[in-house]
C-alpha positions as CSV (number, residue, x, y, z in Angstrom):
1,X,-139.5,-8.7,161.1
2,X,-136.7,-8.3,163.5
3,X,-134.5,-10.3,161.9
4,X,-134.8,-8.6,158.7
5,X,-134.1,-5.6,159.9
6,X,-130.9,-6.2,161.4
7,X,-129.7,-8.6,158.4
8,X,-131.1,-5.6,156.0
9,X,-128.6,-3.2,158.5
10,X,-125.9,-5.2,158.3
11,X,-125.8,-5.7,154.5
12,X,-126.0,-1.7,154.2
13,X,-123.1,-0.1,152.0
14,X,-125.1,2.9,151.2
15,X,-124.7,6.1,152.2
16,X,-127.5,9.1,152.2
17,X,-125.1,11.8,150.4
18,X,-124.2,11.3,147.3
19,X,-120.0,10.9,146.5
20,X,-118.4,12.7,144.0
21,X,-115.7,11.2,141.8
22,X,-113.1,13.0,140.9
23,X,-110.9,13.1,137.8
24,X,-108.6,16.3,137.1
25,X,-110.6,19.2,136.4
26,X,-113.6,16.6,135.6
27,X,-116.1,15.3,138.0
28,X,-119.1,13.5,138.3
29,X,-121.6,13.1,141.1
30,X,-122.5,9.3,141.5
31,X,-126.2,8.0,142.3
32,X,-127.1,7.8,145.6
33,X,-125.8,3.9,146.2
34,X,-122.4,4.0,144.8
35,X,-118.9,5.0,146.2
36,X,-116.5,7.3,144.6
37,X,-113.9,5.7,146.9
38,X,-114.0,2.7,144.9
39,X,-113.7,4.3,141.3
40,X,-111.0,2.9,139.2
41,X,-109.4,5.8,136.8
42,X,-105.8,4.8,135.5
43,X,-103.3,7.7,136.0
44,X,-102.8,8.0,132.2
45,X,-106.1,8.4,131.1
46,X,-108.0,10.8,132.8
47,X,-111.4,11.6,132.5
48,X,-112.1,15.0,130.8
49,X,-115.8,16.3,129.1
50,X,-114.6,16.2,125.3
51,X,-112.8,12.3,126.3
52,X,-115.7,11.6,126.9
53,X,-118.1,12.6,124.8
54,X,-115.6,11.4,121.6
55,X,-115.7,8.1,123.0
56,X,-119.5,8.0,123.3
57,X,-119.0,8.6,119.5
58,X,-116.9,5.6,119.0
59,X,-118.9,3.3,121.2
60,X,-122.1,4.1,119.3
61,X,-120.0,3.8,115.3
62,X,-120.3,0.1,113.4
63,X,-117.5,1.9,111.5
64,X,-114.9,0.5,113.9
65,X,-116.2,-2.9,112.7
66,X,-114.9,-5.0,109.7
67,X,-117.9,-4.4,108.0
68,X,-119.4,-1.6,109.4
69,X,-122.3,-3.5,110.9
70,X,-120.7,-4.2,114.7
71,X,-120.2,-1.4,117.2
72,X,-119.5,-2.2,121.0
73,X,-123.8,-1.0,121.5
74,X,-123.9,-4.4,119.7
75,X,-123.2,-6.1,122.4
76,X,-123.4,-4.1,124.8
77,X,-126.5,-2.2,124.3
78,X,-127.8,0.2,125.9
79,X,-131.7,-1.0,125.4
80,X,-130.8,-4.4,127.4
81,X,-128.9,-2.7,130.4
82,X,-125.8,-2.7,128.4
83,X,-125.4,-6.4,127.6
84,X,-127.0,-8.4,125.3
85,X,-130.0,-10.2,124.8
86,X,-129.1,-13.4,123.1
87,X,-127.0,-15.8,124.7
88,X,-123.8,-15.1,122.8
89,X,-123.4,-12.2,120.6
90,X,-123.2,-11.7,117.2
91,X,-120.0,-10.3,115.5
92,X,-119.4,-9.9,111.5
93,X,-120.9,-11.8,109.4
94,X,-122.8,-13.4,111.7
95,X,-120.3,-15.2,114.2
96,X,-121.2,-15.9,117.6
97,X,-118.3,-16.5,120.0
98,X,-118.9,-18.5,122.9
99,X,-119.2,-16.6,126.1
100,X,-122.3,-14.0,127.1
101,X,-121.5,-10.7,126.6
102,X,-121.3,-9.1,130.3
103,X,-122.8,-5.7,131.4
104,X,-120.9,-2.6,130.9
105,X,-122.5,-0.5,133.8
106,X,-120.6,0.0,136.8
107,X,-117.4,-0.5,135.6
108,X,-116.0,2.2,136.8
109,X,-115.5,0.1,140.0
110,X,-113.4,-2.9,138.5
111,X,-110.2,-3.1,137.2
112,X,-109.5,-6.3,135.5
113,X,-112.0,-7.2,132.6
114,X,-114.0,-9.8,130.8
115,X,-115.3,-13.3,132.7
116,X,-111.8,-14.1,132.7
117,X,-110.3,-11.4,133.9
118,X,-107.3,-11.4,131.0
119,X,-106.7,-7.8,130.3
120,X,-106.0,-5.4,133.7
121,X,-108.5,-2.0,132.3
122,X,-111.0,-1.0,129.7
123,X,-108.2,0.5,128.2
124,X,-106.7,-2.6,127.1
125,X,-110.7,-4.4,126.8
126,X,-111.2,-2.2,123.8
127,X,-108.6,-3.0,121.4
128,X,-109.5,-6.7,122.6
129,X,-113.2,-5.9,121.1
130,X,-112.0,-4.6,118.1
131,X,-109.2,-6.7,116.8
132,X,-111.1,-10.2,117.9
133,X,-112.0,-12.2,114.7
134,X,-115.8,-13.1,116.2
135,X,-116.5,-9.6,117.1
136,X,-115.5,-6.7,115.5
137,X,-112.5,-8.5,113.0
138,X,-110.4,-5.3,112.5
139,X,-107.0,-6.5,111.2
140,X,-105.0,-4.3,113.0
141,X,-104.7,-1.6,115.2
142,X,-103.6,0.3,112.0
143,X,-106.6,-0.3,110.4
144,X,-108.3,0.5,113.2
145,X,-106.6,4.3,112.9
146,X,-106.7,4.4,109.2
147,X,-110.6,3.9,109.3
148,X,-111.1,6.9,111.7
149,X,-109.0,9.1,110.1
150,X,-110.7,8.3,107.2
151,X,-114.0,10.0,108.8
152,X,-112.9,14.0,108.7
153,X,-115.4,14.7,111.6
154,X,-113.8,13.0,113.9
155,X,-110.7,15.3,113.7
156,X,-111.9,18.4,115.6
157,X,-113.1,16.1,118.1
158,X,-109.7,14.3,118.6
159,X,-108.2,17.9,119.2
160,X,-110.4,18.7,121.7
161,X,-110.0,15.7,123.8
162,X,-106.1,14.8,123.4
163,X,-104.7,18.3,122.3
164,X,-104.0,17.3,118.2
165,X,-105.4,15.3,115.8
166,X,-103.4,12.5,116.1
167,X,-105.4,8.9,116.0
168,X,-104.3,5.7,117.0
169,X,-105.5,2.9,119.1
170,X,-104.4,4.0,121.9
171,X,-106.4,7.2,121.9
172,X,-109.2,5.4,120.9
173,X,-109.1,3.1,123.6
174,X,-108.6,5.5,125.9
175,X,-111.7,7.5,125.1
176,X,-114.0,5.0,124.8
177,X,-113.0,3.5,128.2
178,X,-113.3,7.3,129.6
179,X,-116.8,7.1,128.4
180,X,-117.6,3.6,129.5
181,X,-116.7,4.5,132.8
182,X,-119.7,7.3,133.2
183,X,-122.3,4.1,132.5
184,X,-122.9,4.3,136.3
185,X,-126.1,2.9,137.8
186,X,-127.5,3.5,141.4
187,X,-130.3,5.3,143.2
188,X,-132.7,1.8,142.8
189,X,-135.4,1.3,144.8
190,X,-132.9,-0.7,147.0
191,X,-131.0,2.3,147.5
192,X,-133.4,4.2,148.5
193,X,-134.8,1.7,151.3
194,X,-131.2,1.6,152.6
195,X,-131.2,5.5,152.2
196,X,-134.6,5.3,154.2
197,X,-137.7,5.3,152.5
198,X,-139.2,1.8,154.1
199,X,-142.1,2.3,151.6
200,X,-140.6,1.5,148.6
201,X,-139.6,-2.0,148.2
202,X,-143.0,-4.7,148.7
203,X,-142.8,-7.4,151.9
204,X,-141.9,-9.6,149.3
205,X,-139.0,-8.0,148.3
206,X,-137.5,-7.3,151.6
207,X,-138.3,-11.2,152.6
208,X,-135.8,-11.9,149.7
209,X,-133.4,-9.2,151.2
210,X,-133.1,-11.2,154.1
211,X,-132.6,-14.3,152.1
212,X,-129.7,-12.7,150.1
213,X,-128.2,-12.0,153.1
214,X,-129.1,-15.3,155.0
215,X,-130.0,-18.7,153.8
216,X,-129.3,-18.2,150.1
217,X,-126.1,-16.9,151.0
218,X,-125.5,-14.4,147.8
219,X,-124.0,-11.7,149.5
220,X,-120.6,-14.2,149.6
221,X,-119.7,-13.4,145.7
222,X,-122.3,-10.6,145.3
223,X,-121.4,-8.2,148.3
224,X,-121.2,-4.6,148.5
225,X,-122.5,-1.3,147.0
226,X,-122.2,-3.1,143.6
227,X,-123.0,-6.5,144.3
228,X,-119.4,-8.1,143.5
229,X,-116.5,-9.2,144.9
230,X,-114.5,-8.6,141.7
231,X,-113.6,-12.1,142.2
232,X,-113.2,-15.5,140.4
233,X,-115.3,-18.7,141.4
234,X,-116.2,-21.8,140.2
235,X,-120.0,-22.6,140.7
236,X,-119.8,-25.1,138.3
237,X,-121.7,-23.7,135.3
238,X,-120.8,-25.6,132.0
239,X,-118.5,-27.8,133.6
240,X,-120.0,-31.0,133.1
241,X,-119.6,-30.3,129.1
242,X,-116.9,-32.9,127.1
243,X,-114.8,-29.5,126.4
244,X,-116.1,-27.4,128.8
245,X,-114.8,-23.6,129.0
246,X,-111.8,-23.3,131.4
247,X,-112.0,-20.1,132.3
248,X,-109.6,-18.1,134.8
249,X,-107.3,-21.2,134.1
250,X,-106.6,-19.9,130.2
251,X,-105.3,-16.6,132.3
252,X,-103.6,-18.4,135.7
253,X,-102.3,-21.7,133.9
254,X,-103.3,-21.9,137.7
255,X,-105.3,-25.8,138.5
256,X,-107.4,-23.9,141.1
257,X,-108.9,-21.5,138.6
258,X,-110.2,-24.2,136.1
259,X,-113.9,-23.4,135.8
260,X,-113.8,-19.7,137.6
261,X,-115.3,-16.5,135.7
262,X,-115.8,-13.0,137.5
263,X,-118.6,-12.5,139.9
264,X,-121.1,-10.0,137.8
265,X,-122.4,-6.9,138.9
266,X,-125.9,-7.5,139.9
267,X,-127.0,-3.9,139.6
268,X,-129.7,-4.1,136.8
269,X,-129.4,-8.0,136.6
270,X,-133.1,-7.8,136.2
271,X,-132.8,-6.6,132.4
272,X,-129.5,-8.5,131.5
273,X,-131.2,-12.0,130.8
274,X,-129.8,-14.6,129.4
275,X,-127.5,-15.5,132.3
276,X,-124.2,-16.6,133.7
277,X,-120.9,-16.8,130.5
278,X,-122.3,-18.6,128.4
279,X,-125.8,-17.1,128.5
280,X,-127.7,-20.6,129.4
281,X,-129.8,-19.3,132.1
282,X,-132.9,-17.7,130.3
283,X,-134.5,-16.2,133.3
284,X,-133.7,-15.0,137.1
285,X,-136.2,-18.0,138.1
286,X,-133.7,-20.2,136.2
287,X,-130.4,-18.8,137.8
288,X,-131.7,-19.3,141.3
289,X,-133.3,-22.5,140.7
290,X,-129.3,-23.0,139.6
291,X,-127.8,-21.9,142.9
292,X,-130.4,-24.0,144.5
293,X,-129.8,-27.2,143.3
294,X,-125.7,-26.2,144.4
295,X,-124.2,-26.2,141.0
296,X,-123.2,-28.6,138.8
297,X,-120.9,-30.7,140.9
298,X,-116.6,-30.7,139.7
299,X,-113.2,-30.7,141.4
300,X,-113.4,-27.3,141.5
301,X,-116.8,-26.0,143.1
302,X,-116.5,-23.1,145.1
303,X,-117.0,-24.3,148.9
304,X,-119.8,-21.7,149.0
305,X,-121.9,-23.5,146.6
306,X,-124.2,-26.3,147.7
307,X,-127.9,-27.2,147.9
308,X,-129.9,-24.1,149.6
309,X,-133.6,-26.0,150.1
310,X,-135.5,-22.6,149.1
311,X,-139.4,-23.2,148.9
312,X,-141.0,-21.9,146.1
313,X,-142.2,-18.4,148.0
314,X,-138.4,-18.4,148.7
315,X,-137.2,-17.8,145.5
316,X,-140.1,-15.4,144.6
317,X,-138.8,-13.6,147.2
318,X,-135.6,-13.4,145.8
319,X,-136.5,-12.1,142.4
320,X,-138.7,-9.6,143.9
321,X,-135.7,-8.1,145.8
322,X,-132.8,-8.4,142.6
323,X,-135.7,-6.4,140.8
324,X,-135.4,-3.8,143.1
325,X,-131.4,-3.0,142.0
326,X,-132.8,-1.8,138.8
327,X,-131.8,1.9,138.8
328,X,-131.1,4.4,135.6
329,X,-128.4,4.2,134.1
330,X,-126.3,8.2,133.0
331,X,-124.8,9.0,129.8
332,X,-126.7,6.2,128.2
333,X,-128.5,7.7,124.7
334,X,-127.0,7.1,121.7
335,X,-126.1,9.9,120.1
336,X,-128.7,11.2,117.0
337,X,-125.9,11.1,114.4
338,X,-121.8,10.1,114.2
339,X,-119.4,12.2,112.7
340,X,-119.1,12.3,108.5
């Protein structure tokens, strides 16, 4: 029990107080867990009340869709830890795409977005939402405009976050990032273990705490407060396809980043299933039964993956501890009616 202890120290990003991000005249205390230090507001958008509560709005409205039946709560919804449930989402008319739709909590830490990391904010993820043909099939970002002005309630609201009424993309983008960005998660029973309740978390639990940290070797990709590096690696998943998806690469044109994707957040991972980008891990007993078998072997493989040799209490032991970075998640009801 040693052991564990001092891995369980030195894997410890948490501190006891609770940080305070900052944003103008706004602010917003995080859950015990998570640092403000690493918060990631752009200097033109900054966070206000009225931002973000008209961008809850917009998040929430299948108005923004082609057909009014797609909002970003489709895929990203807040009932399934703010991904989705199926292994690739549906868009109008029933399109599915070909990627997993990745959790929106905790995003406030990371700058660049989606698996492949091609657009730098959420600013600039939005408009990618709403003007792709599989998922939301606006036309344009003027019909994007046209169809909120076209809803007179949303007026009043545009004045009190940006000063007039004007409404474009960019203001909706900008508001609906501001509210993605208070979809914070923390204070998990992890957490509060590292904060210093020992009670909290079972033995088996804190047996796959020292795993994590050890002889499964997670903590590589998935290290601090939020379980990321914010990185790009290859571990090999869908690469032994004919076609398989490139990844990074399609951003890069780099040979190095054929077959990487972003390291997810595992903060709530326990209510995100289906896994990895293209949703083909049903179950956390799937994904590590992945990692231990090291992959699917290519030319690109991070050197981090290979066989781990877990026993079958092993990686119980692990599930038992990713279940304990389940923590609630703020600002997440949808709102009991849109603007008219």
């Amino acid at each position: 029990m040693t052991g564990v202890g001092t891995m369980v120290a030195a894997f410890a990003t948490v501190v006891s107080a609770s940080d305070t991000v900052v944003s103008g005249k706004w602010s917003m205390t995080l859950p015990v867990g998570l640092q403000a230090t690493s918060a990631n507001i752009p200097d033109d958008n900054s966070m206000s009340d009225d931002k973000i509560a008209l961008g809850k709005l917009l998040y929430f409205d299948p108005r923004l869709s082609k057909d009014e039946t797609v909002s970003c709560a489709t895929c990203h919804n807040p009932f399934h830890g703010f991904a989705d449930s199926t292994r690739t989402s549906t868009g109008v008319g029933g399109k599915h795409g070909t990627r997993n739709s990745p959790a929106l909590i905790n995003r406030l830490f990371s700058a660049d977005q989606f698996w492949d990391g091609r657009v730098k904010d959420l600013e600039h993820q939005v408009p990618g939402a709403l003007l792709n043909p599989i998922t939301m099939a606006m036309g344009s970002e003027t019909e994007v405009a046209e169809r909120v002005r076209g809803i007179k309630g949303y007026a009043p609201l545009f004045v009190k976050a940006f000063g007039d009424d004007t409404v474009d993309v960019g203001r909706i983008s900008k508001a609906i990032a501001a509210y993605e960005r208070t979809l914070v998660s923390g204070d998990s029973p992890y957490d509060r273990y590292q904060d210093g309740d020992k009670d909290v978390l079972s033995a088996s639990a804190i047996r796959g705490l020292a795993l994590f940290t050890g002889k499964a070797n997670c903590k590589t990709c998935h290290t601090g407060f939020n379980f990321t590096d914010e990185d790009y690696n290859n571990i090999g998943v869908g690469m032994a396809k004919p076609e398989p998806d490139v990844g990074r690469y399609a951003v890069t044109k780099n040979d190095a980043d054929r077959g990487k994707f972003k390291t997810p957040t595992l903060r709530n991972v326990a209510l995100t299933a289906p896994y990895m980008h293209d949703g083909s891990e049903e179950t956390l007993e799937d994904v590590i039964a992945f990692y231990d078998q090291g992959g699917i072997p290519n030319p690109n493989l991070s050197k981090e993956i290979r066989p781990l040799g877990l026993t079958a209490q092993e990686k119980q032991d692990l599930v038992a501890f990713l279940e304990t970075l389940t923590g609630a998640v703020t600002n997440a009801s949808p709102p009991k009616t849109l603007p008219q």
